[in-house]
C-alpha positions in Angstrom: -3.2 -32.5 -208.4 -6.4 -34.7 -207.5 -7.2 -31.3 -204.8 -6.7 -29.1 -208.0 -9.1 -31.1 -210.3 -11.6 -31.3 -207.4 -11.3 -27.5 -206.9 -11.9 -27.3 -210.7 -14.7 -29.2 -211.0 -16.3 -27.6 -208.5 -15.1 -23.7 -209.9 -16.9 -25.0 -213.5 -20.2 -26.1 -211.8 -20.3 -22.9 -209.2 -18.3 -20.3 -210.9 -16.8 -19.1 -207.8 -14.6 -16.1 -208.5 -11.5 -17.1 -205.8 -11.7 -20.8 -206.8 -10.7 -19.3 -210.5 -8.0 -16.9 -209.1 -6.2 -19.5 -207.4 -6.4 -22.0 -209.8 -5.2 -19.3 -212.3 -2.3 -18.5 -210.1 -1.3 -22.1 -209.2 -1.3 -23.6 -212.3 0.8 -21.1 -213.7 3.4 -21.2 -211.2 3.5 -25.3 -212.1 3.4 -24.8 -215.7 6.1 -22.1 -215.7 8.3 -22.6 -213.0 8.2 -26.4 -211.7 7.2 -28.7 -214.4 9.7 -30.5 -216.5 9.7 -30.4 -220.3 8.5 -34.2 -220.1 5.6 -32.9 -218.4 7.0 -34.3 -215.2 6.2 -32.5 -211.6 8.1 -32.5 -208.3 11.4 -32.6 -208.4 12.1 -33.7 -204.5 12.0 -37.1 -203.4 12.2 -36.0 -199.6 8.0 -34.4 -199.9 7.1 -36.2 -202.9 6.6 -32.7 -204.3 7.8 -29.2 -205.1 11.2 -27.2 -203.3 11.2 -23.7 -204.7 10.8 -22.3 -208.1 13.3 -23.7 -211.0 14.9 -26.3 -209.2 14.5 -28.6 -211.8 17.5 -31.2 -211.4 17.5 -33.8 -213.8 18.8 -37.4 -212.8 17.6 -36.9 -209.0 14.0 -35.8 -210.8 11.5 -37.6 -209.1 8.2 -36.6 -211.3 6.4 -39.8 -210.2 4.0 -41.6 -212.3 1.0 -40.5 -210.0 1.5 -37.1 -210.5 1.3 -37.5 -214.5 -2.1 -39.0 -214.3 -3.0 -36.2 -211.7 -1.8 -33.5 -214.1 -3.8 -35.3 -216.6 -7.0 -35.0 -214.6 -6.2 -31.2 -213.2 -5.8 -29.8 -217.1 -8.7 -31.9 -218.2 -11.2 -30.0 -216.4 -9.0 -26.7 -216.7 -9.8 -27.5 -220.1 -13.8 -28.3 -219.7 -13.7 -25.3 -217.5 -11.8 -22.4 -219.8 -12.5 -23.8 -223.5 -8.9 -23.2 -223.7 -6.5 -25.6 -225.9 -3.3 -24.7 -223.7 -4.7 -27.1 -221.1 -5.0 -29.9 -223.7 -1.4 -29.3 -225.0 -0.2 -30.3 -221.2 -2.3 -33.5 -221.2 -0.5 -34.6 -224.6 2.8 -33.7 -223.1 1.8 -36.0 -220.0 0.0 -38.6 -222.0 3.4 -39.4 -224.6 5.8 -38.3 -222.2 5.7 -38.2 -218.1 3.0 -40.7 -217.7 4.0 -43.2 -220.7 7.3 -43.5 -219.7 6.0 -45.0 -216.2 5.6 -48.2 -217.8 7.8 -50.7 -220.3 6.5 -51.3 -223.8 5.7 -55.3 -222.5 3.6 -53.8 -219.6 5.4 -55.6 -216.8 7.7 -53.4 -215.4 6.8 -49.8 -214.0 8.7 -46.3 -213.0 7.7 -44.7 -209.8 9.5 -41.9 -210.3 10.7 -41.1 -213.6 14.4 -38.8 -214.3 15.6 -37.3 -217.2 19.1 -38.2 -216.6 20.7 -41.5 -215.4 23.9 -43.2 -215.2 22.5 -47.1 -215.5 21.4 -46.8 -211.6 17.3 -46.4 -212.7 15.8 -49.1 -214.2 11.9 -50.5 -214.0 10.8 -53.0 -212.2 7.4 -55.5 -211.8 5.8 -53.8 -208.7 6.5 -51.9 -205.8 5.6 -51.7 -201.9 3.4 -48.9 -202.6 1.9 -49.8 -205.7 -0.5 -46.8 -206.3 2.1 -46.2 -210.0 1.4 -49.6 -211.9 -2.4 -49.8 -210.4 -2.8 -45.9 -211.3 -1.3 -47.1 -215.1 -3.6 -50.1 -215.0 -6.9 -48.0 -214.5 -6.0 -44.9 -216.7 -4.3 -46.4 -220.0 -8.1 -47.8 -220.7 -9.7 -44.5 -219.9 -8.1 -42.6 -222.6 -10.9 -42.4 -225.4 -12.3 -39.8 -222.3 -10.1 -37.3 -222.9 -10.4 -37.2 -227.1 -13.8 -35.1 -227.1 -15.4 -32.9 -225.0 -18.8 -30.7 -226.0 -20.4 -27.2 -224.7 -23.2 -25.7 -225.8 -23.4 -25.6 -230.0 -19.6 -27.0 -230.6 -17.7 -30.1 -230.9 -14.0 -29.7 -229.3 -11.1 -31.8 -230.8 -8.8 -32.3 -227.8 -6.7 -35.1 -228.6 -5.7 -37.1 -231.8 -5.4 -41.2 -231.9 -6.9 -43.4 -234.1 -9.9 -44.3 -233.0 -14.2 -44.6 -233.8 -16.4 -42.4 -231.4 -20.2 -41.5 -230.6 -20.6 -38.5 -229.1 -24.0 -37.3 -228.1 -24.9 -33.8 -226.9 -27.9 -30.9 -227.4 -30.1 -34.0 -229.3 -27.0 -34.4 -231.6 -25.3 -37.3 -232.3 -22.3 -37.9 -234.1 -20.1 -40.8 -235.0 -16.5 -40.0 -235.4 -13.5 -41.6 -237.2 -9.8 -40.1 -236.4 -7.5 -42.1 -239.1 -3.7 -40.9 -238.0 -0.5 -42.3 -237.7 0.1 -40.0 -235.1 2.5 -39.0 -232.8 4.5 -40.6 -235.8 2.8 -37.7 -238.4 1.3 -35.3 -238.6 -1.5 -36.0 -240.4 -5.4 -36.7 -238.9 -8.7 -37.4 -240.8 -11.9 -36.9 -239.1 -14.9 -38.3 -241.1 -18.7 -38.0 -239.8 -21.2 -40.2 -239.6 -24.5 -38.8 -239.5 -28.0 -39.7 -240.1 -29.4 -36.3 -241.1 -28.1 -33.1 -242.0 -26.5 -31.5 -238.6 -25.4 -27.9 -237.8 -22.8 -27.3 -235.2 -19.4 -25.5 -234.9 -16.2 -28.1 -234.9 -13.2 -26.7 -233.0 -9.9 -28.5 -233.5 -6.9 -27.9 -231.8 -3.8 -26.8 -232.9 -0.9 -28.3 -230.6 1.2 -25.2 -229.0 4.3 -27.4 -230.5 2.9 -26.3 -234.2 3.6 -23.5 -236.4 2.6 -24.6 -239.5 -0.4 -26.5 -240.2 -2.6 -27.4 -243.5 -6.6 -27.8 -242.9 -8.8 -29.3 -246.0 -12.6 -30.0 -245.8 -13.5 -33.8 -248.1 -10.1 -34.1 -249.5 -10.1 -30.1 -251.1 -8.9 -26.8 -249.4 -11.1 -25.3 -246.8 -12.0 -22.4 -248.5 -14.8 -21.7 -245.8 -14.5 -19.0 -243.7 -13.5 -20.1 -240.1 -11.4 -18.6 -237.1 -8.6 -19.1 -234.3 -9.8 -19.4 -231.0 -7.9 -20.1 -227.8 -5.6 -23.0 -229.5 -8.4 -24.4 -231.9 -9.8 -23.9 -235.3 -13.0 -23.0 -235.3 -15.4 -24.2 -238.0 -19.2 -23.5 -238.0 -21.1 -25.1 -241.1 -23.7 -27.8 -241.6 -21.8 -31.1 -241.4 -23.2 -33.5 -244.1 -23.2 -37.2 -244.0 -19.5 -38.7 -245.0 -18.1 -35.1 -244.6 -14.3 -35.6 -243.4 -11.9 -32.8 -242.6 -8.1 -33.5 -242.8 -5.3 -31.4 -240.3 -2.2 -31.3 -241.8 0.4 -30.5 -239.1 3.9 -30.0 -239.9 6.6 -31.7 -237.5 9.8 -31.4 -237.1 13.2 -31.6 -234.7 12.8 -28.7 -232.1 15.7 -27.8 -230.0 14.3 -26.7 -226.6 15.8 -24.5 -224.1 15.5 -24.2 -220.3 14.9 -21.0 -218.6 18.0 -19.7 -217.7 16.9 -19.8 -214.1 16.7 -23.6 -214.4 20.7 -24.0 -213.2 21.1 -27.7 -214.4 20.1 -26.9 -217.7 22.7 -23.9 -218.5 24.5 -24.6 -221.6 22.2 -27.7 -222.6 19.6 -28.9 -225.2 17.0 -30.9 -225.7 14.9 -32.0 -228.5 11.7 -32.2 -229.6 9.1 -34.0 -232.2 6.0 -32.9 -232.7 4.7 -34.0 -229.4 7.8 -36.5 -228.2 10.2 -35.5 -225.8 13.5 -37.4 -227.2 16.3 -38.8 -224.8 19.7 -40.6 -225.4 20.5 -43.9 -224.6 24.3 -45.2 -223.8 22.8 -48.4 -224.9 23.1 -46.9 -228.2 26.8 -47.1 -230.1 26.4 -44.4 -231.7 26.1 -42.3 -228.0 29.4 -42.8 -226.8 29.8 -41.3 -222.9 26.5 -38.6 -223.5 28.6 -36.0 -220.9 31.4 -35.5 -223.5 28.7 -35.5 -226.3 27.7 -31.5 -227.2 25.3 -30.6 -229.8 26.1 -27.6 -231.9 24.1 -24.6 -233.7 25.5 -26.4 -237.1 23.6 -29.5 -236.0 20.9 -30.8 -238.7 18.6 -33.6 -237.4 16.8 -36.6 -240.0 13.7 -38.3 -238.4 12.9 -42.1 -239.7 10.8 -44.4 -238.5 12.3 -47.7 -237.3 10.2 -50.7 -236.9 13.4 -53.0 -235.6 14.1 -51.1 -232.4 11.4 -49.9 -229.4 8.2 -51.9 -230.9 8.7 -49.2 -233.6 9.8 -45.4 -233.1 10.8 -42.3 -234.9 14.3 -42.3 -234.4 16.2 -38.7 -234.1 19.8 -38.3 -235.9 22.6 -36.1 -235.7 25.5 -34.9 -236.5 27.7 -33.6 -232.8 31.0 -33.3 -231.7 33.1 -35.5 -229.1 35.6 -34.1 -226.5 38.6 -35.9 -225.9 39.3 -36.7 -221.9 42.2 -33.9 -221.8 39.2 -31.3 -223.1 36.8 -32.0 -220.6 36.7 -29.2 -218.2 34.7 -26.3 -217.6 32.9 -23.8 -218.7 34.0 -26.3 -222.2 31.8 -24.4 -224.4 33.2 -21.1 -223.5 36.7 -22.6 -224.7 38.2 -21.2 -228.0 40.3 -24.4 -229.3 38.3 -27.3 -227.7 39.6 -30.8 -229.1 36.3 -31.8 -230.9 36.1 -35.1 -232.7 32.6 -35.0 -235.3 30.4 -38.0 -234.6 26.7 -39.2 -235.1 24.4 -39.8 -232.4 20.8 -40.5 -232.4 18.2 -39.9 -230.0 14.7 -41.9 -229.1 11.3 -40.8 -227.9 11.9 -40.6 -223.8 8.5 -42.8 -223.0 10.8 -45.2 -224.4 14.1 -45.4 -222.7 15.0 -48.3 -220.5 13.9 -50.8 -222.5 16.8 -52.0 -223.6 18.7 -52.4 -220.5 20.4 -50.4 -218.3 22.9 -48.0 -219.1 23.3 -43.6 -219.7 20.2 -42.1 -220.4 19.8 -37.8 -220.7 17.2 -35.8 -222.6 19.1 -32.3 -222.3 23.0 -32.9 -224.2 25.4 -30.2 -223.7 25.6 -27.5 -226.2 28.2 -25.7 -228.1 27.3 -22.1 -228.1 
């Protein structure tokens, strides 16, 4: 990852033609064939990197920390490079998922390698004998307000949303910027300007791959100004006045995902999705009782509410799902006419987050009743 962000730097400021044709082809072999939906690569502990295309299991999932930050830095300037918001959607899924769940919510203990299943065996701990995970945490975490903005030519480019207060200076503009949000939690971002004169420029803001719906207003009204979809962002071009503050409106809510079929673990499973969040269930949980006889059905409905007791505060997932009884439980279950089912309610939490609460059953992709 730190060879592909070189070899896009270098493709940006040079333009070389077979710099951009391998980069094309690389990164979508990664992004469609050997990345996990937590944004986590490398699924092989034995070369710290990729086997062949799919394999993709899910509690021997190495994905380590490192990686994250390096996927972070090769889509950056992917980004810078192509003007394309695609590349920003994968460092949001890195940044709340594969590289946040590398450390505890206390900042002590750290992942190296970070699974999406586990049976109480993979837990955090304060440091390591290679310790390029907590130090590559340590440096990055303060580095984020890098990755919020990013300029070319006449226009401003929205890449990331967290609350935050900004200069950004480019073409003998400045501009001061204020994102108010609650999010990943909502949906909902302000952007007010500060600016000392009258400025014209064109404000592109993304729109997250995970959205379908979204509401976009200019000083508190509808944005009746013409403006256009571009490559993942909205496109404005106007002169910005003083105090003038545009609101996105993004509407979240519970996503079941599904694997390729060619991803074998993952046949006849489900995971969920928030807005932004990869979601995991925790044994730790009473509600979860043993998470392989648990199967989520089409008939399940999902509530979202945000729970300040549990996680330092999270948006908590619920559902209804059916239990199997032990004399059920054999395959292919969900192929079976008269399984004994028992209805229960399970709930689900963002997967940065598991682990904190001890050890115990963790998976992000649940069995599924078909």
């Amino acid at each position: 990852m730190y060879l592909y962000t070189a070899m896009s730097e270098v493709a940006r400021l040079t333009e070389k033609e077979d710099y951009l044709a391998a980069l094309d082809r690389v990164w979508e072999n990664v992004i469609t064939k050997n990345m996990y939906i937590t944004g986590g690569i490398g699924s092989s502990h034995h070369n710290e990197g990729f086997t062949k295309d799919y394999d993709l299991p899910n509690e021997t999932a190495y994905c380590e920390t490192c990686a994250s930050a390096g996927m972070i830095f090769w889509n950056h300037r992917m980004n810078l490079l192509y003007e394309d918001a695609k590349y920003a959607d994968i460092v949001e899924t890195e940044l709340y998922n594969g590289l946040l769940s590398g450390v505890s919510l206390d900042g002590r203990k750290f992942f190296y390698d970070n699974p999406l299943a586990s049976n109480g065996q993979h837990h955090r701990v304060e440091w390591f004998g290679t310790s390029c995970c907590p130090t590559q945490l340590a440096r990055f975490i303060p580095s984020i307000g890098n990755y919020l903005y990013s300029v070319s030519n006449d226009t401003l480019y929205i890449n990331q949303f967290i609350h935050s207060k900004s200069n950004v200076t480019w073409n003998e503009k400045q501009v001061s910027i204020t994102q108010k949000t609650n999010y990943p939690w909502d949906g909902k971002i302000d952007l007010q300007f500060d600016l000392q004169s009258e400025s014209s420029f064109e404000l592109a803001v993304r729109l997250p791959g995970w959205c379908n719906q979204y509401r976009l207003l200019l000083n508190g009204g509808e944005l009746l100004e013409e403006y256009q979809s571009e490559n993942g962002y909205v496109k404005i071009n106007r002169v910005w006045h003083a105090e003038d503050r545009i609101t996105l409106d993004l509407h979240m809510e519970v996503e079941k995902v599904y694997s390729s079929p060619a991803v074998r673990e993952n046949v006849g499973k489900v995971a969920l999705r928030n807005g932004p969040l990869v979601y995991a269930f925790e044994g730790v949980d009473h509600l979860n009782r043993d998470l392989e006889r648990i199967f989520l059905s089409d008939s399940s409905h999902f509530t979202t509410k945000f729970d300040e007791s549990i996680l330092s505060g999270v948006s908590v997932i619920k559902s209804n799902a059916l239990y199997v009884k032990d004399e059920c439980l054999k395959e292919p279950l969900y192929h079976s006419n008269k399984p004994d089912l028992i209805p229960i309610d399970i709930k689900a939490v963002p997967y940065y987050s598991w682990n904190n609460r001890g050890n115990g059953q963790m998976r992000v992709w649940l069995n599924h009743r078909i």
